[in-house]
C-alpha positions in Angstrom: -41.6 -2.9 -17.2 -41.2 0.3 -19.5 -43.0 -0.4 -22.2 -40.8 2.6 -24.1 -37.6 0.4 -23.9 -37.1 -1.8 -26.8 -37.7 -5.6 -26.8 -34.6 -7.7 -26.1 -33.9 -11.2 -25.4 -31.3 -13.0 -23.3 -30.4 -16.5 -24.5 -29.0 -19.4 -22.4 -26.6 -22.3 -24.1 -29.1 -25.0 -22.5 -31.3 -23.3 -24.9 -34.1 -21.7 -22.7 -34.5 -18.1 -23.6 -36.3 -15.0 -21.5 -37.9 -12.0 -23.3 -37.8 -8.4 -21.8 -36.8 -5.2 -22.4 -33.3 -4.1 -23.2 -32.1 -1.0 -21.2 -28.5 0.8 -21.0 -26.8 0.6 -24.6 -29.7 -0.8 -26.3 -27.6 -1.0 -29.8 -25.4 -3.4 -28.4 -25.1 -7.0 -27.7 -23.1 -8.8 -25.0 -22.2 -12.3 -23.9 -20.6 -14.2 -21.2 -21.3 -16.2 -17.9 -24.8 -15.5 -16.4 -23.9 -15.5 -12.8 -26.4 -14.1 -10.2 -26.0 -11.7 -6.9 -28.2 -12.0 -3.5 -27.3 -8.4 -2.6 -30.2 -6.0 -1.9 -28.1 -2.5 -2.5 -25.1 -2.2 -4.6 -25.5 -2.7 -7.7 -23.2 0.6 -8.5 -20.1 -1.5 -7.1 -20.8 -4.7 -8.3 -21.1 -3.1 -12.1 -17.5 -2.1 -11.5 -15.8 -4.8 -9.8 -13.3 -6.3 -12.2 -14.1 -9.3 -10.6 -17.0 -9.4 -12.6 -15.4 -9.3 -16.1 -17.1 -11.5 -19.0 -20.1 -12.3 -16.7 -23.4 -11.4 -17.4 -24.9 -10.3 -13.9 -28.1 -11.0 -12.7 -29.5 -9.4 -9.3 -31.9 -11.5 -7.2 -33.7 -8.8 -5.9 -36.4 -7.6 -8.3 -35.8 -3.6 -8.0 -32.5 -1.9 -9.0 -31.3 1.5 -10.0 -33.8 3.0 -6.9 -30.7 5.4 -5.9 -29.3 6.5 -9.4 -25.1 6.0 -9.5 -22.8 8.6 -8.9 -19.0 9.0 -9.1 -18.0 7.5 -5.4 -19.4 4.2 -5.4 -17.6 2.9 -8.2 -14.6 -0.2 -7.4 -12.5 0.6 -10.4 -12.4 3.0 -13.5 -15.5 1.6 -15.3 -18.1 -0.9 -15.8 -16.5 -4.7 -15.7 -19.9 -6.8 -16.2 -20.5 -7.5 -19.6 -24.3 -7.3 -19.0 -26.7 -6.4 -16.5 -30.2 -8.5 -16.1 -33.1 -7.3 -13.3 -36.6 -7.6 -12.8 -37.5 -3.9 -13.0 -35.3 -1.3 -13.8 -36.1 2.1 -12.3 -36.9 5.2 -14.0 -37.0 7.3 -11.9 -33.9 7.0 -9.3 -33.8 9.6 -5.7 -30.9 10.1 -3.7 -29.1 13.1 -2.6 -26.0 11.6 -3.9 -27.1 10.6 -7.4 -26.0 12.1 -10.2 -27.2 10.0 -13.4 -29.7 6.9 -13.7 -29.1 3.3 -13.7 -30.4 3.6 -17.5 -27.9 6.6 -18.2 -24.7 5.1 -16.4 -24.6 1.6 -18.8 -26.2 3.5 -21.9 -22.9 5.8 -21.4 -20.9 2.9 -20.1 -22.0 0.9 -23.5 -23.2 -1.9 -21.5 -26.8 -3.5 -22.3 -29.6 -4.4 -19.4 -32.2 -6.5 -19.7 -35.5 -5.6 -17.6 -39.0 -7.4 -16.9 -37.8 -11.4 -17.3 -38.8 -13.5 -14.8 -35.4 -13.4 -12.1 -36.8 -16.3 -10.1 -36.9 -18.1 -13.0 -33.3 -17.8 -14.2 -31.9 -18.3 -11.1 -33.7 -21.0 -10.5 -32.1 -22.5 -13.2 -28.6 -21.3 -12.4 -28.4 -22.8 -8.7 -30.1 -26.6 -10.5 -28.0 -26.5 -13.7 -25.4 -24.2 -12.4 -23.9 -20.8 -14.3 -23.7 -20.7 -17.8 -23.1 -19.0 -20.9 -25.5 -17.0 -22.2 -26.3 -13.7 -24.6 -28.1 -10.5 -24.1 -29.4 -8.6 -27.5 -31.9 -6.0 -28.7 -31.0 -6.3 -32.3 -30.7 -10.3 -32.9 -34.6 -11.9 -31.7 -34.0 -15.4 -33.3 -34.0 -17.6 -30.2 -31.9 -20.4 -32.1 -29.4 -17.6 -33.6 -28.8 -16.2 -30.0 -28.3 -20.0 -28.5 -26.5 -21.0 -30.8 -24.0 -17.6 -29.6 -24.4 -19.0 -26.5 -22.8 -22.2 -26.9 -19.8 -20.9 -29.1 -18.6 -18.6 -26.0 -15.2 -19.8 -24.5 -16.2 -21.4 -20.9 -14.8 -20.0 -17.8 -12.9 -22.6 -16.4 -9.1 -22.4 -18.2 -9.8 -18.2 -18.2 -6.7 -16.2 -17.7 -8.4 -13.0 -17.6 -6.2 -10.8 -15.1 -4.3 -9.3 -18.3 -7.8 -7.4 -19.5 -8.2 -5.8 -15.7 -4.8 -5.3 -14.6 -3.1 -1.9 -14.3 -0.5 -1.2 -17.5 1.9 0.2 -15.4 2.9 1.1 -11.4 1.1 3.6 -9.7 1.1 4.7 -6.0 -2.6 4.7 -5.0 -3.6 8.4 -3.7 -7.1 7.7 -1.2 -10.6 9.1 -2.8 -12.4 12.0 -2.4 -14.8 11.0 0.6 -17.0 13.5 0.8 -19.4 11.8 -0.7 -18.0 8.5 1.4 -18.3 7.4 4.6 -14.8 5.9 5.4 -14.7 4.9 8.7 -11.4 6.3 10.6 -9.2 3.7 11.9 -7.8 5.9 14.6 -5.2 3.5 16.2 -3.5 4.1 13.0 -3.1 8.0 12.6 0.3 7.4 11.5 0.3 7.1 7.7 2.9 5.6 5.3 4.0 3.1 7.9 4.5 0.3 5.9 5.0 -0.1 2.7 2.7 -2.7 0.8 3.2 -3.8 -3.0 -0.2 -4.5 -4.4 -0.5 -7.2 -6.9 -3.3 -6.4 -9.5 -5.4 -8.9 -10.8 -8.5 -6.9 -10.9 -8.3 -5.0 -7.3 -11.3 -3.0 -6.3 -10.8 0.6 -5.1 -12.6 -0.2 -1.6 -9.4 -2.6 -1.1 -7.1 0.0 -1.6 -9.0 2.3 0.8 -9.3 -0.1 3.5 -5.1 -0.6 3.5 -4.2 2.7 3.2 -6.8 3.9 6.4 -5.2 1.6 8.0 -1.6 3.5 7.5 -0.5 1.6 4.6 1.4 3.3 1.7 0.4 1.3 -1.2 2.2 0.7 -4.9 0.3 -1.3 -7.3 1.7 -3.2 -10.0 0.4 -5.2 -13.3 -0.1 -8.5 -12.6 2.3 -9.8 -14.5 5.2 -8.2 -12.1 8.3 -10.6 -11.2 9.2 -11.4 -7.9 12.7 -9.2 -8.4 11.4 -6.3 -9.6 8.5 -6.2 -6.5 11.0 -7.3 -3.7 13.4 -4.2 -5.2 10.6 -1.9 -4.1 11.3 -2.9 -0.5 7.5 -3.4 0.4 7.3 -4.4 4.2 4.3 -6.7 2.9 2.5 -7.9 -0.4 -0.8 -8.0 -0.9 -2.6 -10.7 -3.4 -6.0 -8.8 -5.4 -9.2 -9.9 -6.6 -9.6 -10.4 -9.9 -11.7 -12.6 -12.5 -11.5 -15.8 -14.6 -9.7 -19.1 -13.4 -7.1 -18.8 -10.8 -5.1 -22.3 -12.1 -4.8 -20.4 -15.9 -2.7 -17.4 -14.2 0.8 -19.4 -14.2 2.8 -16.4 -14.0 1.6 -15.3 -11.0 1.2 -18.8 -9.1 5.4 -18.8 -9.8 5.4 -15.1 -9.1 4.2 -15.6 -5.1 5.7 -18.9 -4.8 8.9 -17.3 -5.4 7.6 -14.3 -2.3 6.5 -16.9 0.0 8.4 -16.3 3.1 10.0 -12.8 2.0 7.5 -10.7 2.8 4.3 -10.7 5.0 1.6 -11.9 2.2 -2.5 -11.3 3.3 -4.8 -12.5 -0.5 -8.3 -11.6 -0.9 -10.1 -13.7 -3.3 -8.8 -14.3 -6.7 -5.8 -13.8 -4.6 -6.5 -16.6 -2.0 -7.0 -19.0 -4.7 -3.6 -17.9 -6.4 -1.6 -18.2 -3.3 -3.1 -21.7 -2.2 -2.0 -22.9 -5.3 1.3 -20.9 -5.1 1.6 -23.2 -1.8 0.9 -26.5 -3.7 -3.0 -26.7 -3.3 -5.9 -26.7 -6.0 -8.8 -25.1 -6.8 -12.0 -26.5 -8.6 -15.4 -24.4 -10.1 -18.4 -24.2 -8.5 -21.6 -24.7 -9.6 -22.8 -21.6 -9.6 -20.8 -19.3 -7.3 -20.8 -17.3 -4.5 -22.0 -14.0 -5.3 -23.8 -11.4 -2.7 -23.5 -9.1 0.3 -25.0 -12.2 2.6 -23.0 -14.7 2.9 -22.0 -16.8 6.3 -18.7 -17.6 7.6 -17.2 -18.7 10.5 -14.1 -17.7 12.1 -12.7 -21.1 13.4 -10.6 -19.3 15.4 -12.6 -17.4 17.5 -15.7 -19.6 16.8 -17.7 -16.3 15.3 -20.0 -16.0 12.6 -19.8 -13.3 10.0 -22.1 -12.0 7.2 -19.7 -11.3 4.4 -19.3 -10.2 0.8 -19.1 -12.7 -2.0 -17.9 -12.7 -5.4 -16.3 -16.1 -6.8 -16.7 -19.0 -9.1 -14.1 -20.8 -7.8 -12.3 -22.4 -4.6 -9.7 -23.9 -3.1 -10.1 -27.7 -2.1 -9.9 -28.6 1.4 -8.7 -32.0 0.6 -5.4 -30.8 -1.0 -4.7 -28.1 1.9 -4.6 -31.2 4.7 -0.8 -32.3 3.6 0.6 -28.5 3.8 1.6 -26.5 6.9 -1.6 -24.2 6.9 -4.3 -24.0 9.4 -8.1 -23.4 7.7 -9.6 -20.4 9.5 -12.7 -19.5 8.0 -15.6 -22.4 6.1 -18.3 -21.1 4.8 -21.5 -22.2 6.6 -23.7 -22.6 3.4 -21.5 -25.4 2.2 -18.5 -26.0 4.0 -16.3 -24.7 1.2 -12.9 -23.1 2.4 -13.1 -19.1 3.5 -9.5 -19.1 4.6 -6.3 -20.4 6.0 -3.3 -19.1 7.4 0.3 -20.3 7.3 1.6 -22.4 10.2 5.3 -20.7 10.5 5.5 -17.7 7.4 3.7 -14.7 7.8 0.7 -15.3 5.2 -2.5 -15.6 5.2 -5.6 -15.0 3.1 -9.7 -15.2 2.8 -12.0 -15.7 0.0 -14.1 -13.3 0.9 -14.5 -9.6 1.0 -13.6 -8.3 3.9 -13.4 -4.6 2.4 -17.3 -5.1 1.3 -17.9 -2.9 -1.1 -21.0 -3.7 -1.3 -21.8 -5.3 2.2 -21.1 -5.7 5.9 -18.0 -5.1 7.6 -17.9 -7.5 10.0 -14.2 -9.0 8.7 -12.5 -5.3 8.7 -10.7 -6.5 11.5 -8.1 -8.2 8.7 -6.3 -5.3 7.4 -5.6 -4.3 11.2 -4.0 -8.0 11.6 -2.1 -7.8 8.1 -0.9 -4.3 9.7 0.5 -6.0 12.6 2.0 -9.3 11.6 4.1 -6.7 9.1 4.8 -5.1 12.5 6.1 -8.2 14.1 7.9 -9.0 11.0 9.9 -5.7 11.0 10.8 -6.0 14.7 12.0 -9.3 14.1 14.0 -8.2 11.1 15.5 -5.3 13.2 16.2 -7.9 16.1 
């Protein structure tokens, strides 16, 4: 622990509190969910997925910030976690793509670390009493003032937070510079602009966008608060459901929004964007305990009876229970717990997983997705012609 960096303290609502050192923007204070992450490498993408709005994320592995940031690895325009906590924060980052430290990127970003608390420790508590408000601060050291914060933050469950990460307006997305990127070529796609694919918003990370359009898609992205009408009178050959934060039952607009596209379009959700189309369908959702957050995670295709190691970000998920009396198949569980990793329609063209396929960070054993999304808006289209 750098013994430079001022003291700061992060405070829990069951009232335990950790001392460290603050790093990033020391002058300020944050608060939210304290969530935690099992992935090793990263932490540049996870900072900047919009998934991880109002949370407070803690990485499991002791050492972060080894490998600087720099401008590729970033999943959206800008930091997203409200705080970041670790065991040691690095100094002194090397790699031949960095461009700034760890330390540099949040003080700039005007996000606060914490450094040199006990990790184990808090997420120890996080998996027994499960995730839970808490506050990060270098200027307030009263443990009951900074509990006290704690307890007075709004919880997560009954969220709608989509309308603080959403694009304002349309855009067509134009593909990163990847010079810096290794984007593996999809080469039975060289054709690009194929199909048209309306992206729903709710907090979609860049890697998502890249993975579609290598795959030949030509992609508008719209606020999350777009009507049916005005996406169908794009004439997308298929819609695609985002990631995004908070909790999917509060986003009403956009449960009527896909329930009025089901069967229109070819529909494929990732995420906050499973969870929204399962209830769009007449399903539910419920909140975990603490969450599935990491680049680790196992799931098994049902279908082909394969495992995969995926990438995790969510707090909650859809119930099993309430998909058995709809016309949907499960095809992924997660083999941790059982919970639900994905289902597919039994006669529309729709599917959707609750992981992420894209990584971003993590594995890409799922890629194979976008490549079926491709081609059941294929079949759809020759159908349509027929």
């Amino acid at each position: 622990m750098n013994p430079t960096r001022p003291k700061a303290k992060l405070a829990l609502e069951n009232g335990i509190v950790f001392t460290g050192r603050a790093f990033g923007a020391v002058q300020s204070e944050t608060s939210g969910e304290v969530v935690f992450n099992t992935s090793i490498t990263g932490y540049q993408e996870i900072l900047t997925d919009p998934s991880y709005y109002g949370q407070i994320v803690t990485m499991t592995y002791p050492h972060q910030g080894n490998v600087g940031t720099n401008h590729f690895d970033v999943e959206s325009t800008k930091v997203h976690a409200a705080g970041f906590v670790t065991r040691e924060a690095s100094r002194i980052p090397s790699n031949w793509r960095c461009e700034k430290s760890l330390d540099d990127y949040l003080r700039e970003s005007g996000v606060i670390g914490i450094e040199g608390i006990d990790t184990r420790m808090l997420v120890r508590i996080l998996r027994e009493e499960g995730a839970m408000r808490g506050v990060i601060s270098a200027q307030e050291l009263d443990d009951a003032t900074l509990v006290e914060r704690a307890r007075s933050i709004p919880q997560m469950t009954g969220l709608d937070l989509t309308s603080y990460v959403t694009c304002k307006e349309p855009y067509t997305w134009t593909a990163r510079d990847t010079s810096g990127y290794l984007l593996r070529p999809v080469s039975s796609f060289e054709e690009r602009g194929v199909f048209h694919v309306v992206v729903m918003d709710f907090g979609v990370k860049h890697n998502i966008l890249e993975r579609l359009a290598s795959y030949g898609c030509r992609l508008t992205v719209v606020p999350a608060g777009t009507g049916a009408h005005a996406i169908m009178a794009m004439e997308p050959d298929g819609i695609f459901l985002s990631n995004g934060p908070g909790d999917p039952d509060a986003v009403k607009y956009a449960i009527e929004t896909i329930r009025e596209l089901i069967g229109r379009k070819p529909i494929f959700g990732i995420c906050l964007g499973h969870q929204l189309l399962a209830l769009a369908l007449g399903a539910t959702t419920y909140k975990l305990k603490f969450g599935h957050r990491g680049a680790n995670h196992p799931v098994q295709n049902l279908s082909t009876a394969t495992n995969e190691i995926t990438s995790q970000n969510h707090g909650f998920a859809v119930d099993a229970e309430s998909l058995k009396s709809l016309p949907v198949d499960i095809t992924h569980i997660n083999l941790n717990d059982g919970t639900v990793e994905g289902f597919r329609h039994r006669e529309l063209p729709l599917f959707c997983v609750q992981y992420h396929p894209e990584a971003g960070p993590g594995p890409h054993d799922a890629d194979y997705l976008f490549k079926q999304f491709v081609e059941m808006m294929a079949r759809e289209n020759v159908a349509v012609k027929a």
